[in-house]
C-alpha positions as CSV (number, residue, x, y, z in Angstrom):
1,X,28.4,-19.8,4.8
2,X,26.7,-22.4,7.2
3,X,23.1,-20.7,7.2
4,X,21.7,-23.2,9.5
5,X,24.3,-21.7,11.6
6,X,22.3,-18.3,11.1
7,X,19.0,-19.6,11.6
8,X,19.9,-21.2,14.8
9,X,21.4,-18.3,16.4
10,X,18.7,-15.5,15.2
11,X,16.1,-16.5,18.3
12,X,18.8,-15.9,20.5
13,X,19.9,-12.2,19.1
14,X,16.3,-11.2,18.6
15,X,15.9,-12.0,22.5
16,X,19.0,-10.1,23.4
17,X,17.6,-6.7,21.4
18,X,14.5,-7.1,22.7
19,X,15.6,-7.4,26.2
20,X,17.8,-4.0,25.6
21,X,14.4,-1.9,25.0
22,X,13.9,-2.9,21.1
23,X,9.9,-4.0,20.3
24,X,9.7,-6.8,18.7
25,X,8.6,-5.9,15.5
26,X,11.6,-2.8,15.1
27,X,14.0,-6.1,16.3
28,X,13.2,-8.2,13.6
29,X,13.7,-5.5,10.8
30,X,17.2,-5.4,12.9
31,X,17.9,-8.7,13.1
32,X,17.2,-9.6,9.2
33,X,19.7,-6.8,8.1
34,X,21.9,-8.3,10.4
35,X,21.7,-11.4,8.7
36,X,21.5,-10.1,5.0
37,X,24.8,-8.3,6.4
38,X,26.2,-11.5,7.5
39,X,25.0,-13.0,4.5
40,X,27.7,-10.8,2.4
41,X,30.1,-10.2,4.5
42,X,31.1,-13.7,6.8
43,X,32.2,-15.4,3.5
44,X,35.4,-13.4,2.8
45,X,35.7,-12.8,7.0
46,X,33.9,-15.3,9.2
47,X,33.5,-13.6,13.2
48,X,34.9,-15.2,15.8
49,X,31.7,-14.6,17.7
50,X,29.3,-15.1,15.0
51,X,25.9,-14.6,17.8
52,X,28.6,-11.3,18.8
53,X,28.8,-9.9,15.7
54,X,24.9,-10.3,14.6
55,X,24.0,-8.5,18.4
56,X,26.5,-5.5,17.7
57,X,25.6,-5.3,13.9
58,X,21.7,-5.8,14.6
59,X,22.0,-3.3,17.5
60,X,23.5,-0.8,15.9
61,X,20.9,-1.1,12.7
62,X,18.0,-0.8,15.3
63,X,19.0,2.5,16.9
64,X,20.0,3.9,12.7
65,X,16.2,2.5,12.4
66,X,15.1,4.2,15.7
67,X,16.6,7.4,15.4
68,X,15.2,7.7,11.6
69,X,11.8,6.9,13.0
70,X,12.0,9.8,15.3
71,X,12.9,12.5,12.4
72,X,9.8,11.3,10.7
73,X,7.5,11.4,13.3
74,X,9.0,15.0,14.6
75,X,8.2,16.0,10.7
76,X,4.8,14.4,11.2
77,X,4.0,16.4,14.1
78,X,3.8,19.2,12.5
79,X,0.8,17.8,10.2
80,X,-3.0,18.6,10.8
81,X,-4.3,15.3,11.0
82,X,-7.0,16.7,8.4
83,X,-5.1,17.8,5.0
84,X,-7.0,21.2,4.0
85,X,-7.6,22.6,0.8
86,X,-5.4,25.5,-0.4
87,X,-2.1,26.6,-0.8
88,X,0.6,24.2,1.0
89,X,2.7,25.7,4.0
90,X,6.2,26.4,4.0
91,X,8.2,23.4,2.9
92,X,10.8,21.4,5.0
93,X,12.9,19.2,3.8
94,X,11.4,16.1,3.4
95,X,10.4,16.1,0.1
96,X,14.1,16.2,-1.3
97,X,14.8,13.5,1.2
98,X,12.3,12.0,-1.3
99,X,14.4,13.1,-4.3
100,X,17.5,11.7,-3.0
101,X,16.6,8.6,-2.0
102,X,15.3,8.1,-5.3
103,X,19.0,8.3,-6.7
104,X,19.8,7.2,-10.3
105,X,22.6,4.5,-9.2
106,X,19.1,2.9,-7.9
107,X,16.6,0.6,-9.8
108,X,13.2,2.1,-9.6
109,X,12.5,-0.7,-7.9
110,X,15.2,-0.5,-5.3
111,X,14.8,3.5,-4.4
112,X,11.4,3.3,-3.9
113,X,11.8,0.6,-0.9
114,X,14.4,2.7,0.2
115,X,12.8,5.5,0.7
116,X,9.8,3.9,2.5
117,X,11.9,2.2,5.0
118,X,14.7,5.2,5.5
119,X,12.5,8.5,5.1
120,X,8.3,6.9,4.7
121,X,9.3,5.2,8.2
122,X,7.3,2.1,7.0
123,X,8.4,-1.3,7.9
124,X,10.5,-4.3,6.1
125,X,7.1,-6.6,6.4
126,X,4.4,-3.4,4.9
127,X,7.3,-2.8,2.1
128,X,6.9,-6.6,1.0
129,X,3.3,-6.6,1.7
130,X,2.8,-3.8,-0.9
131,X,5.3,-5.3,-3.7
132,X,3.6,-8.7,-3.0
133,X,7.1,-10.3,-1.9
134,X,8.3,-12.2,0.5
135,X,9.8,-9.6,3.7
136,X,13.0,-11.7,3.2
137,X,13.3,-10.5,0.0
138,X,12.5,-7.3,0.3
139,X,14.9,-7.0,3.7
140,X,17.4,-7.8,0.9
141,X,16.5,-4.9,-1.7
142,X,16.3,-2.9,1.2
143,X,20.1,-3.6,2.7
144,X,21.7,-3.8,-1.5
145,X,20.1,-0.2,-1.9
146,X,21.6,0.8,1.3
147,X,25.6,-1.1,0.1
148,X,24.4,1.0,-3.1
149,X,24.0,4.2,-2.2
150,X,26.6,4.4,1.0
151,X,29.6,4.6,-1.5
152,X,28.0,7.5,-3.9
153,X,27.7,11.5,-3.3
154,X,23.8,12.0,-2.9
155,X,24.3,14.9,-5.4
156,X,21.9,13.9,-8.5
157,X,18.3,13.7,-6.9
158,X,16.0,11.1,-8.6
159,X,12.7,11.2,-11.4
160,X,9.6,12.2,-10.2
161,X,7.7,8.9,-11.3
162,X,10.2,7.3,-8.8
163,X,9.1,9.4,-6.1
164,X,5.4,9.6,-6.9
165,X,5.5,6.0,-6.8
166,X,6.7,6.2,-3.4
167,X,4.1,9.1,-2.4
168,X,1.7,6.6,-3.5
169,X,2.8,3.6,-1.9
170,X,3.1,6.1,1.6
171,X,-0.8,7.0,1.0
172,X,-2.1,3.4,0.3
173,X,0.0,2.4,3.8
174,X,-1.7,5.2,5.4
175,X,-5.1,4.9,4.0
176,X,-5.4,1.3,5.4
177,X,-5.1,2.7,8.5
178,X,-2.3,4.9,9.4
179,X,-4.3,8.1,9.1
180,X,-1.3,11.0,9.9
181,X,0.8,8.6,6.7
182,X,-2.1,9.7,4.4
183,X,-2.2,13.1,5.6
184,X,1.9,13.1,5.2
185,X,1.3,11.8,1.9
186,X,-1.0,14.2,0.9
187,X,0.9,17.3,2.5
188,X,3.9,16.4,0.1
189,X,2.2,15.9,-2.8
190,X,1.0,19.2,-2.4
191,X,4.3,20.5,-2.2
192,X,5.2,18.1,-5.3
193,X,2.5,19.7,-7.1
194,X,3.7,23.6,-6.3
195,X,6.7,22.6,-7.5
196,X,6.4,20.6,-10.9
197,X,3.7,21.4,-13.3
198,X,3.2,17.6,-14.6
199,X,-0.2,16.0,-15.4
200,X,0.4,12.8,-13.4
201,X,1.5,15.1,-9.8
202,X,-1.7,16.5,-10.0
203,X,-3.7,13.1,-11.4
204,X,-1.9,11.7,-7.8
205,X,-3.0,14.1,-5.7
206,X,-6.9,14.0,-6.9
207,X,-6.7,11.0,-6.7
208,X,-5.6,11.0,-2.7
209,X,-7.9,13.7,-2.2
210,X,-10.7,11.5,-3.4
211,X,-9.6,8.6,-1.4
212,X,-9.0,10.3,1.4
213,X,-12.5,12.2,1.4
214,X,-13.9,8.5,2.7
215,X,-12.2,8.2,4.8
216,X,-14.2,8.9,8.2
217,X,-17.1,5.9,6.6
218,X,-14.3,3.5,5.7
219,X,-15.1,1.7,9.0
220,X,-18.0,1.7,11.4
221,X,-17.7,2.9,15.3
222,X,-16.6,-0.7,16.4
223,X,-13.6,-0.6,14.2
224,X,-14.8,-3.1,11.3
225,X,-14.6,-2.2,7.6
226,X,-17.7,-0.7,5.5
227,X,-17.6,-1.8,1.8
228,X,-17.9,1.0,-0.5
229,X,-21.3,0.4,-1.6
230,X,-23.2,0.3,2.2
231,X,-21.0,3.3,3.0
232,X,-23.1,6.6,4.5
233,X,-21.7,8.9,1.5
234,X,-23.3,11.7,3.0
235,X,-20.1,11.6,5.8
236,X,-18.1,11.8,2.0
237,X,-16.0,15.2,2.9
238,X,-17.7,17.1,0.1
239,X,-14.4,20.0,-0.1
240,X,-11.9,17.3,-0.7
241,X,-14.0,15.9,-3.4
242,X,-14.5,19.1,-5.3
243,X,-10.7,19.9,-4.7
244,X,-9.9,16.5,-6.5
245,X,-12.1,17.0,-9.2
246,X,-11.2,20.2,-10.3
247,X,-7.6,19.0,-10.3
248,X,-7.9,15.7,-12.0
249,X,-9.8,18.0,-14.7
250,X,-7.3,20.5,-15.4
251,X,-5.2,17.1,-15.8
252,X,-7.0,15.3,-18.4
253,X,-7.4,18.8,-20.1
254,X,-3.6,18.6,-21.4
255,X,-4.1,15.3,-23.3
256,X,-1.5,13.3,-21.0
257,X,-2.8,10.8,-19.4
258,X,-1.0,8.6,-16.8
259,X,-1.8,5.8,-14.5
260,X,-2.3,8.0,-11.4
261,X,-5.0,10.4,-14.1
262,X,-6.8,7.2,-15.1
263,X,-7.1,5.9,-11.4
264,X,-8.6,9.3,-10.1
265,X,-10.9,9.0,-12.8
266,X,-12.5,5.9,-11.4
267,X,-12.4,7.5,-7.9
268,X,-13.8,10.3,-9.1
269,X,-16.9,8.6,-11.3
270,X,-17.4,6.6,-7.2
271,X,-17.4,9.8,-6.1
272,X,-20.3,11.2,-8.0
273,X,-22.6,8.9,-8.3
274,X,-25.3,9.6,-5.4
275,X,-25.8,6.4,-4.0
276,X,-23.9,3.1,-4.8
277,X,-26.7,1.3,-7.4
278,X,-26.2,5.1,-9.7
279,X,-22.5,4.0,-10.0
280,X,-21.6,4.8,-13.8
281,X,-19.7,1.0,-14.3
282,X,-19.7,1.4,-17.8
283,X,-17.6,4.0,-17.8
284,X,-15.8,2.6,-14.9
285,X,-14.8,-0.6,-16.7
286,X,-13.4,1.9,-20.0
287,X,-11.2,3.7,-17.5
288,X,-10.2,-0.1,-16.4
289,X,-9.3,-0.8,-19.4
290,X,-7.6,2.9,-20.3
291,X,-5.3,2.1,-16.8
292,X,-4.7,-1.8,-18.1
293,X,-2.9,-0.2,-21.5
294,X,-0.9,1.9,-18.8
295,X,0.3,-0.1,-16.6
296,X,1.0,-4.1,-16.7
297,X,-0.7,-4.5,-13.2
298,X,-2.0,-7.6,-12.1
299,X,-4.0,-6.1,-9.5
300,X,-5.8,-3.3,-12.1
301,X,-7.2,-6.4,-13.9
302,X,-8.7,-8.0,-10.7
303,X,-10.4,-4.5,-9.9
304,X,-11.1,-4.6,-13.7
305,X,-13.3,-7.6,-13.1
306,X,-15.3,-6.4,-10.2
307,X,-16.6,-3.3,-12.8
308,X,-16.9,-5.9,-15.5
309,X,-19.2,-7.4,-13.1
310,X,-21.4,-4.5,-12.2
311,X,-21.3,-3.3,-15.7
312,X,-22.3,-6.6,-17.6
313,X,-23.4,-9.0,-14.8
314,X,-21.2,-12.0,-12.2
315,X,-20.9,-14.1,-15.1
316,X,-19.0,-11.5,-17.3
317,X,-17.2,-10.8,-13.9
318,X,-16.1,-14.4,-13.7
319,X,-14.7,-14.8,-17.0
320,X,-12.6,-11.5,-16.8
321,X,-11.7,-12.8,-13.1
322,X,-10.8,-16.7,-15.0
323,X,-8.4,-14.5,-17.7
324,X,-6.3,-13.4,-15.0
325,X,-5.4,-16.8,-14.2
326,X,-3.4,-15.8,-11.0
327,X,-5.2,-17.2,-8.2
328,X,-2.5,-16.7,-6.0
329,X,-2.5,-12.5,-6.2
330,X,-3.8,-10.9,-3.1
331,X,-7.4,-10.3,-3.1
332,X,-8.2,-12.6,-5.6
333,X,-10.4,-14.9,-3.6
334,X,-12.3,-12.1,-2.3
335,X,-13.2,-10.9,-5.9
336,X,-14.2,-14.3,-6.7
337,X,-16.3,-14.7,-3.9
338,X,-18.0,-11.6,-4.5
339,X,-18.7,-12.8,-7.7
340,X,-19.9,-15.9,-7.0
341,X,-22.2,-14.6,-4.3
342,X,-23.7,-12.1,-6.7
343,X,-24.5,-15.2,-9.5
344,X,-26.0,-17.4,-6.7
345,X,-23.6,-19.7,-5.6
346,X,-23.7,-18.9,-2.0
347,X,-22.0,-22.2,-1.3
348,X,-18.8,-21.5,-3.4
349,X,-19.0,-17.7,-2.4
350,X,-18.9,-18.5,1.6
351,X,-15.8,-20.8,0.8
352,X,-13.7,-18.2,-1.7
353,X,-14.8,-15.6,2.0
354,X,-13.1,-18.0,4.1
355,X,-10.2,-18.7,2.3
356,X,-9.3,-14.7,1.7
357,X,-10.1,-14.4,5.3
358,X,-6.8,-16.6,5.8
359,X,-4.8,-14.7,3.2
360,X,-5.7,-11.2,4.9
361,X,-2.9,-8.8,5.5
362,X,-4.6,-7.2,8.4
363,X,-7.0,-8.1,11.0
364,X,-9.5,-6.1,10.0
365,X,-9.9,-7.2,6.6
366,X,-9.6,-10.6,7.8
367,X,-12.5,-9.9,10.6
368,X,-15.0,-8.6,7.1
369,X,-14.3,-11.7,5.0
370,X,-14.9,-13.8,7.8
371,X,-18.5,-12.4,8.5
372,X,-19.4,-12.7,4.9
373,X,-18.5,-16.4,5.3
374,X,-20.7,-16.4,8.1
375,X,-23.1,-14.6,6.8
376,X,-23.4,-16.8,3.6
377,X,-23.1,-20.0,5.4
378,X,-25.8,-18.4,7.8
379,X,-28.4,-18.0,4.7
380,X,-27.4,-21.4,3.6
381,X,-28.6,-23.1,6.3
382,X,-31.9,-21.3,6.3
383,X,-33.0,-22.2,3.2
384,X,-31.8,-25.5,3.8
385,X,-34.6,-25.3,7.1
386,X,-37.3,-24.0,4.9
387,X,-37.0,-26.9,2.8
């Protein structure tokens, strides 16, 4: 397999989908099954028309991608853009689209991508982005999952930590901005929830609930994010708070705790405290440490360090950031520069906020981080005028 050969004609089949009505982005996702396609599949039976075959094949993956789109956003429709307290409507079938896609031929791994690219509707590039891989890789897991599962009866649904895992990863993709994905998220966990009396359902739907009750002073009118602590808590929707409360109690009351319990825990402890400086982080930083035992998550550890650092002071912070040692997760710079502002050392702090600036996922992320450079760089320079 000549994969230069593949390289140099992908330009040329991305331009012919995209002059056929594809958008870019939905013509990429096409074009890199294509390849992984070719990838398998030339070795055994090279094309006469390799550029041909990679239109026809990337063509055809586009309008599977297209038409699947179009069921989920039919099935969307029919969501209130605000999820409301109480019993859930009638179901549909989604949530056993959920169950299927989860199928036990699949790694965990493997049916949760699935099921965010064939039924979530998310792309190739937000699956990678949320598995902190590269979208090569992941258009990989993505196409082996579908070889899998395209030879087996889809008879034997799938575990529910699969598919809580991917209700999750639907929420957090809607909760950075896609706000009808949240409220999706939210409306099937519901139904989840009706359905199976387990601890960690309900510990995963407080804990969207208490999310998703910020999330009108997540960002300000022009668009830019609000840090939890300067947000106006009295636009905090008060009902979904004391929805997710009562339901992450009842959850801890059975003595089983799971990841998704121990995370609406923390939101719930934010959620309570009156203004930002009343933030319990003592307790905050135990429930760290209760989800660490859990689950081995990089990510809880780096959120584990900015309680650490509330709790016992920046320095503490910094040492529980430096025990990580993984500079290269996402978000890490941030954290340290957080830190670093909050011990003193603007100068190291407006550097860490420029460099996560660069490694942002999304613009507006990358927009915040580069006003607190700014910002710190500003206040630099004045005191560097006073004196």
């Amino acid at each position: 397999m000549d994969e230069l050969l593949l390289r140099s004609l992908t330009p040329g089949v991305l331009t012919v989908l995209v002059r056929r009505g594809a958008d870019f982005a939905a013509a990429e996702d096409a074009v890199q099954d294509a390849l992984v396609e070719a990838l398998r599949a030339w070795p055994a039976e090279p094309p006469r028309d390799p550029k041909g075959w990679l239109v026809t094949v990337a063509w055809r993956k586009f309008l599977d991608a297209t038409r699947a789109d179009t069921a989920r956003r039919r099935r969307e429709d029919r969501v209130e853009e605000e999820p409301r307290p109480g019993p859930t409507p009638a179901v549909d079938d989604t949530l056993q689209l959920y169950f299927l896609c989860a199928h036990p031929s699949l790694t965990p791994a493997s049916a949760v991508a699935l099921t965010l690219r064939a039924v979530g509707g998310l792309t190739t590039r937000q699956i990678a982005e949320a598995y902190l891989v590269p979208e090569a890789t992941m258009a990989q897991r993505i196409s082996r999952a579908k070889r899998t599962v395209s030879g087996v009866r889809l008879d034997r649904p799938g575990d529910v930590a699969t598919v809580l895992r991917v209700l999750y990863l639907v929420f957090n993709e809607g909760y950075s901005g896609d706000v009808d994905l949240a409220a999706e998220a939210i409306r099937l966990t519901r139904q989840l929830a009706a359905r199976i009396d387990h601890p960690e359902v309900a510990g995963l739907l407080a804990l969207m609930l208490l999310h998703h009750a910020r999330r009108s002073a997540r960002t300000a009118p022009d668009g830019s994010l609000v840090p939890l602590a300067e947000q106006d808590r009295a636009r905090w929707d008060t009902a979904l708070i004391a929805e997710g409360v009562v339901i992450l109690q009842a959850a801890l009351a059975r003595d089983r705790l799971g990841e998704f319990q121990a995370q609406a825990a923390i939101a719930a402890l934010h959620a309570d405290a009156p203004a930002a400086e009343e933030t319990d982080w003592v307790q905050i930083v135990e429930w760290y440490d209760e989800l660490a035992l859990l689950t081995d998550n990089p990510v809880v550890r780096l959120n584990r360090a900015v309680a650490v650092g509330e709790a016992d002071g920046p320095r503490a912070g910094l040492a529980a950031l430096a025990a990580l040692d993984d500079p290269s997760l996402p978000r890490h710079a941030a954290v340290a520069a957080h830190l670093h502002e909050c011990a003193g050392d603007l100068e190291r702090a407006a550097h860490l906020y420029a460099e996560a600036a660069h490694k942002a996922f999304n613009l507006a992320e990358r927009d915040h981080l580069t006003r607190q450079a700014a910002r710190l760089n500003a206040r630099r320079d004045g005191r560097r005028e006073r004196h």
